[in-house]
C-alpha positions, 0 to 999 in steps of 0.5 A: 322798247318791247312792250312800251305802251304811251298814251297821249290826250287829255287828263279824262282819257289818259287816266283810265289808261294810267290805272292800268299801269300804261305811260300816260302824257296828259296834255292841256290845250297848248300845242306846244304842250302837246307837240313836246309831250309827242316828241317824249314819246317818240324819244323813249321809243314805245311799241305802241301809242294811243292817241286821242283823236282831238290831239292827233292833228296837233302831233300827226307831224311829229310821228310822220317821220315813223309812219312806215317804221315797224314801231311804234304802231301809232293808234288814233282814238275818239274819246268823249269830243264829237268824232271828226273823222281823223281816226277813220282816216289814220286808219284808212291809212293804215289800211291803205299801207298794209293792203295797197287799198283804203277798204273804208273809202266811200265811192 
C-alpha cells in the first residue's frame, strides 16, 4: 500500500494521470461500472484516491466506510464538467473532521 496512487473518472481525466505512471480506472457512464472500479480500488488498498467529482456521488458510498481510516486519503476533483459543488463539500468534510469546524461554510 505505501505510496499507492489510484485515479477514478472518466478516460479525459484519468489519462494525464496514467502518464505520469498513477493506477488509473477509467469508467464510462454506467454505475455499476463505476461502483465495481471503486470497490478495486478499496481492495487493492492504495494511500491515496483521486477522484472526479462527476463520479464522486455514484462511489461517496462505497469509500464511506474508510471515511475516518488513516488511508487511503480520498481526494475529490473537479475536471472539465461544470463544478456542483461536491468537492467543496468533501473537502469541508474533511475540514470539519481534522479541525472540529467546516472553515468553507458560509454563514
Amino acid at each position: 500500500m505505501q505510496g499507492k496512487v489510484a485515479v477514478l473518472g472518466d478516460a479525459d481525466f484519468v489519462m494525464p494521470f496514467s502518464a505520469l505512471g498513477v493506477d488509473t480506472y477509467p469508467v464510462g457512464d454506467t454505475t455499476d461500472q463505476m461502483i465495481e472500479s471503486a470497490e478495486k480500488i478499496i481492495a487493492e488498498r492504495y494511500a491515496l484516491v483521486v477522484i472526479a467529482e462527476n463520479i464522486a456521488p455514484v462511489v461517496v458510498e462505497a469509500f464511506a466506510a474508510l471515511t475516518n481510516a488513516p488511508t487511503p486519503a480520498v481526494l475529490v476533483v473537479p475536471f472539465t464538467t461544470e463544478s456542483k459543488g461536491f468537492a467543496t463539500r468533501a473537502l469541508g468534510q474533511v475540514l470539519k473532521t481534522a479541525t472540529g469546524i467546516n472553515i468553507l461554510q458560509n454563514n
